[in-house]
N, C-alpha and C positions, 0 to 999 in steps of 0.2 A: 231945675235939673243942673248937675254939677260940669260945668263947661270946662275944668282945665282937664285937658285930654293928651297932653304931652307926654311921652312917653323917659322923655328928660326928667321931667318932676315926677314921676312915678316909673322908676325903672320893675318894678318888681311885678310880672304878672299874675294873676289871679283869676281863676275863675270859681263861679260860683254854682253849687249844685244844690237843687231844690226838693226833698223829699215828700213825696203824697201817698201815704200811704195804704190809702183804700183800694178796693175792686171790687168788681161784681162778684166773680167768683175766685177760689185759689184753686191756682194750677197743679196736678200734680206732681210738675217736674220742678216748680217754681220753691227754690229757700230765699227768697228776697223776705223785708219785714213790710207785708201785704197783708191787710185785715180788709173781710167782708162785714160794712155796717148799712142800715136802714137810712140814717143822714148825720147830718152833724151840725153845730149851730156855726154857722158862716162867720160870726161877727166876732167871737172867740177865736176860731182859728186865724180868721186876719188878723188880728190883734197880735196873738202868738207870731205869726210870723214876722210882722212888721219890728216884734221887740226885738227876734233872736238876729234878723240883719242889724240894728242897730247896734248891741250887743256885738257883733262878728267886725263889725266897720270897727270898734274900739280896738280888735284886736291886728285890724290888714288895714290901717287908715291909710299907707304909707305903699299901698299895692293899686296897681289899674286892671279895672275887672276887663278883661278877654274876652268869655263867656259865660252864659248861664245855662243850666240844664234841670228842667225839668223830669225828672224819675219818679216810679216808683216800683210797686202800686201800679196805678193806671192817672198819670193825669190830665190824661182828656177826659177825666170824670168830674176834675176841677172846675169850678165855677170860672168862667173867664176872666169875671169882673176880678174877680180874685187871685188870679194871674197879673193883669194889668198892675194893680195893687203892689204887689210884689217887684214888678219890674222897674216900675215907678220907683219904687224906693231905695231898690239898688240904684239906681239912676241917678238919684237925688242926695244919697250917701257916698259913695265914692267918684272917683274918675273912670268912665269908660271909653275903652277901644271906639274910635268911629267905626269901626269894621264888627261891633260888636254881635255875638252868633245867641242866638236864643232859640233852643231847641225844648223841644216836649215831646215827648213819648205818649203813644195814641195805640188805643184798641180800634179795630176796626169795624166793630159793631155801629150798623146806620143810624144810631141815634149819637151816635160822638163823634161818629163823620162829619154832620151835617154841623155843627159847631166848628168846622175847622176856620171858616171866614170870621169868627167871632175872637178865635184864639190869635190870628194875624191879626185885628184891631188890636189887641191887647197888647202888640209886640214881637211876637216868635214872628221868626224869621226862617228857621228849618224843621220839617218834623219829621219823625224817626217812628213807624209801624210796624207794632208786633204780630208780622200776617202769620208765621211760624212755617204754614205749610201750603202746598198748591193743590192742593186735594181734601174733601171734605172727609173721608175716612181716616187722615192722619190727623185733620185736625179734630174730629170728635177722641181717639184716642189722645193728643194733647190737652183735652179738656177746655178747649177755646169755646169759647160764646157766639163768637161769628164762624159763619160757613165760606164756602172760595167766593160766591159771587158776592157777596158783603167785603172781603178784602178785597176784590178786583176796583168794587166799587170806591172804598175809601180812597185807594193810590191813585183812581181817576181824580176823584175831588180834591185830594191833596194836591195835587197838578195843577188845580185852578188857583188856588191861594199861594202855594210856594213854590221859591222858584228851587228848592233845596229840600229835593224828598230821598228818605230812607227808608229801607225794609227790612227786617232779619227774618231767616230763614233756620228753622233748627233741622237739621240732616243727620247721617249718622242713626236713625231712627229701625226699632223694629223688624224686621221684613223688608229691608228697603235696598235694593242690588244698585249698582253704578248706571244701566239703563236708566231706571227709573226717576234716579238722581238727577244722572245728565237729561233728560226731559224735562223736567220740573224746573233744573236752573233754568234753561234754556227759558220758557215758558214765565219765568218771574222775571227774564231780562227784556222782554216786550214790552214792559209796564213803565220801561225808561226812568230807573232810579239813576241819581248819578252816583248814590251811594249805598251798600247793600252790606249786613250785619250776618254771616253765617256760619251759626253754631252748628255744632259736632251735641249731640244730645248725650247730657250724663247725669248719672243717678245719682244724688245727691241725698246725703242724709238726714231726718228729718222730713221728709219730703211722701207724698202717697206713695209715689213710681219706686222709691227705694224698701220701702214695704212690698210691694205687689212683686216687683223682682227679684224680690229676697226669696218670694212664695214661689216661681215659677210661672206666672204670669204671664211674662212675654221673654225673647231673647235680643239679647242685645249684637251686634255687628260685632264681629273679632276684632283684632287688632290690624292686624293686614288689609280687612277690606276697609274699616276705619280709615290708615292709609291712603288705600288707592285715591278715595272718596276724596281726602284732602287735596293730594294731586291735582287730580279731576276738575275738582273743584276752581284751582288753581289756574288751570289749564285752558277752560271755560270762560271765565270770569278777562282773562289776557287777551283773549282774541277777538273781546267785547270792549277793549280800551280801559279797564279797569286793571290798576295795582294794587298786591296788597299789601297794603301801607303800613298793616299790623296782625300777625295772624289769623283772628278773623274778621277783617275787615279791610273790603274794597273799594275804591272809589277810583272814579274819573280824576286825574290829577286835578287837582285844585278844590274840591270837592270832601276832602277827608273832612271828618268832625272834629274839629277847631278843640274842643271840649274835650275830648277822650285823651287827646292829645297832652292837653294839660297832665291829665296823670301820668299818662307813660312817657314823656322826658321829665318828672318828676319836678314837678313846677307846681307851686302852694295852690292851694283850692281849700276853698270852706264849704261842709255840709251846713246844712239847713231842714229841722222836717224831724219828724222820730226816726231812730236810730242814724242818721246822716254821720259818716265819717268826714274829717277832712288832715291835712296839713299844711300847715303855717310857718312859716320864718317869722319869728322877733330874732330883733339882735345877736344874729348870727345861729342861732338855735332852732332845729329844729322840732314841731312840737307836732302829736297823736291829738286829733281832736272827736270826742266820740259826745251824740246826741243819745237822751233818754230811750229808749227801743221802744216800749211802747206808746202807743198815740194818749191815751188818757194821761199818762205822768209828765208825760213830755207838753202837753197842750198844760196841765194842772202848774207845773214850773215856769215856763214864757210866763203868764198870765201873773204869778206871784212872786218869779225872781226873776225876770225879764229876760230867762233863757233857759234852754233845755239843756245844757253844757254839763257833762264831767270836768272832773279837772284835767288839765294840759298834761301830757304827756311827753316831755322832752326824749325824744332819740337817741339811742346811743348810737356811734360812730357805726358799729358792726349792726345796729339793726337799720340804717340808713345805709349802709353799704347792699346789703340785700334787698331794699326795697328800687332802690334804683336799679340793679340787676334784673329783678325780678321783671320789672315795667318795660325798662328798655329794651331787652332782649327781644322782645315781643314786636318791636318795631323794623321793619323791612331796613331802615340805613340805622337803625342799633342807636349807640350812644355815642355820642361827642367824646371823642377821649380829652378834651378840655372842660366838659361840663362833670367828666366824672372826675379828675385833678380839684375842680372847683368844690365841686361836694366831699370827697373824702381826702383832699389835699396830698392823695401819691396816684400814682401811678397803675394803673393795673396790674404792669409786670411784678410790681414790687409786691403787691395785693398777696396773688395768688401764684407768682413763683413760678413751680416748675407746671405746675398744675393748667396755667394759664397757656405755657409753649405745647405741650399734651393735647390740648383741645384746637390747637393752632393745628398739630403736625396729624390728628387723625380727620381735619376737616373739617371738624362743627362749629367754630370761631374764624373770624378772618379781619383783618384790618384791612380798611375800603374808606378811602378819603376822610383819612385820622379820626373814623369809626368804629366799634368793636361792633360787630355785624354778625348775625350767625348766619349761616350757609343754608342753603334747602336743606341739606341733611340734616344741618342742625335745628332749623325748625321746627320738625316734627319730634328733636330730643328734648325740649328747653328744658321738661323736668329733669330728666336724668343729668343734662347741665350745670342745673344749679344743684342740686345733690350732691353733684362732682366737685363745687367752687366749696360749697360749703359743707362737705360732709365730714 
C-alpha cells in the first residue's frame, strides 16, 4: 500500500468514482446507464478495472485520493471480492487521505443486505440505500424489487456494520399531498440516518415514466405544491439536527458525503466503470473525461487497450465558468469567491456585471463570509439563475 499520505506532496485532491453498471431490474424513472444481465465473467471485469485505475493513476499521479464511490447500477450486486480488489488498488497506486471515505450504493433487497458485513471487509466505510419510498404502494409504482419491510430491514443491518448510513428518499411523487409527505419523512427519520438523499421526482426522457405521462397515466404535483414540499421538507429535516448542505441533501453536521462534495466545489475526480464521467487537472488545464457507455465495449477496450477512455476533453474558460456555477450554487455556504478567482482568474463582478448586482438587489444571490450563496428564494430559482447568468 502506498504510505506517503502528505498532503504537502500531493496538494491536489481527488476523488474517485467507480461505475457498476448492472441491476436486477430498470427502473422507470431511472436514465442512469444501468443494464439487466443473467451474470458476467468476474475475472475479465477485474482485469478491466484493475487496467482503467492504472491507466487513470498515469493521468492524476500527482493528486491524493479523498474518496471513492461506488455507483451505478446497483453495486451491492458486485461481487465483494471484487470490491476489495479495486480498493486495493487504488490504495496501492496512489496516495490516500487517512480519513479516506468509501461509499457503495445498495438495493435493499434481503439478499444484498445480508452481504453488507462482507462489503465492510472489503473496505467501505459508508453506505448510501436506495429505499425510495415508505410505503409499499409507491414503491411498486417506482418499480423497486424490495417492499417497506425489506428497506426497514436493510437500514437496520446497515447500522450494524457502518457507522455512516444513508438513504434517499424520492417525494414530489403522484398523488402524494404535504400530510402524507410529512408522515413518511417523519417515519424514515426513526431509522437514524445521519445522512438522507431526498429527491423531488421528475420525468426524465428516455425513460418508461416519461412515456406513460406523456400517455396520461398518472399526474404529477404542480409547481406550488412541489414548493411547499420542498419547504416542508426543509423545515422537517431542521428540527431533526440535519442541514442541508446541498439542495437535496441533509446531514448531521459532520456527516455530509465527503464524495459528492468533491464535485460540487469542483475539485478533480476520475470516473471508472462504462460510461463514467470525470475531470482532471494536468498542467493547469482542465480536461472532460468520458468512459465507453456501454458495458461490452467498454469491458472489449480495458482488456485490449488497457482503458475504456475517449479522448481528453480540454475546457474552455466559459464552459468551466458554468460548471463551477452550476455545482456550487447547489451548496448551502455556495462558492468560495477565492476558489472562483482561482478557477477563472476574475472576479464574479467583473464576470457577470450588472447582471450579477440584479440578483444581489432582487434577493436570490448574497455574499456571506466571501461566498456567493443563493438565498432560500434563490434555491428553489437555481434554474432560472443560471439562465439569467448565462442567457
Amino acid at each position: 500500500m502506498n504510505t506517503h499520505t502528505t498532503s504537502a506532496a500531493f496538494p491536489k485532491p481527488l476523488g474517485i468514482y467507480v461505475h457498476w453498471p448492472f441491476c436486477v431490474s430498470k427502473c422507470p424513472y431511472c436514465d442512469f446507464n444501468s443494464h439487466v444481465v443473467q451474470s458476467i465473467d468476474l475475472e475479465q471485469w477485474t482485469r478491466a478495472y484493475v487496467n482503467e485505475l492504472r491507466f487513470s493513476h498515469q493521468q492524476t499521479s500527482d493528486h491524493q485520493v479523498q474518496t471513492i464511490f461506488f455507483g451505478g447500477g446497483t453495486p451491492s450486486l458486485m461481487p465483494p471480492s471484487l470490491m476489495a480488489t479495486i480498493i486495493d488498488t487504488i490504495q496501492s497506486l496512489w496516495s490516500c487521505s487517512d480519513t479516506l471515505e468509501i461509499t457503495f450504493e445498495a438495493n435493499p433487497t434481503s439478499v444484498e443486505a445480508e452481504k453488507f458485513k462482507a462489503f465492510k471487509a472489503a473496505g467501505a466505510n459508508r453506505v448510501s440505500i436506495g429505499v425510495q419510498a415508505f410505503n409499499d404502494a409507491d414503491l411498486k409504482f417506482l418499480g423497486r424489487p424490495h417492499n417497506l419491510a425489506e428497506g426497514i430491514g436493510a437500514i437496520e443491518l446497515a447500522h450494524q456494520s457502518f457507522d455512516r448510513v444513508s438513504f434517499d428518499l424520492i417525494y414530489a411523487r403522484p398523488h402524494q399531498n404535504l400530510d402524507a409527505w410529512a408522515a413518511e419523512l417523519s417515519m424514515a427519520l426513526t431509522y437514524a440516518p445521519t445522512h438522507i438523499s431526498l429527491y423531488q421526482l421528475t420525468i426524465e426522457p428516455g425513460t418508461a415514466f416519461h412515456t406513460s405521462f406523456a400517455r396520461g397515466d398518472f399526474p404529477m404535483p404542480d409547481e406550488h405544491l412541489s414548493a411547499e414540499m420542498y419547504d416542508l421538507t426543509g423545515d422537517v429535516l431542521n428540527s431533526k439536527g440535519f442541514h442541508a448542505y446541498e439542495v437535496s441533501n441533509y446531514a448531521i453536521l459532520g456527516e455530509e458525503c465527503r464524495h459528492n462534495l468533491m464535485y460540487w466545489k469542483y475539485n478533480d475526480y476520475v470516473g471508472v466503470g462504462p460510461g463514467a464521467h470525470g475531470r482532471i487537472t494536468q498542467e493547469g488545464v482542465k480536461y472532460a473525461t468520458r468512459r465507453h457507455r456501454a458495458p461490452s465495449l467498454w469491458l472489449d477496450a480495458c482488456l485490449k487497450n488497457e482503458h475504456g477512455q475517449h479522448e481528453l476533453i480540454p475546457l474552455s474558460s466559459y464552459e468551466e465558468l458554468t460548471e463551477l456555477m452550476l455545482m456550487g450554487l447547489r451548496l448551502e455556504n455556495g462558492i468560495e469567491i477565492q476558489r472562483f478567482v482561482d478557477v477563472i482568474h476574475q472576479p464574479p463582478s467583473d464576470i457577470f456585471g450588472q447582471k450579477w448586482a440584479a440578483l444581489q438587489t432582487e434577493g436570490l444571490l448574497e455574499i456571506r463570509k466571501n461566498c456567493i450563496v443563493p438565498t432560500k428564494k434563490g434555491r428553489l430559482k437555481l434554474n432560472g439563475i443560471l439562465d439569467f447568468l448565462f442567457g
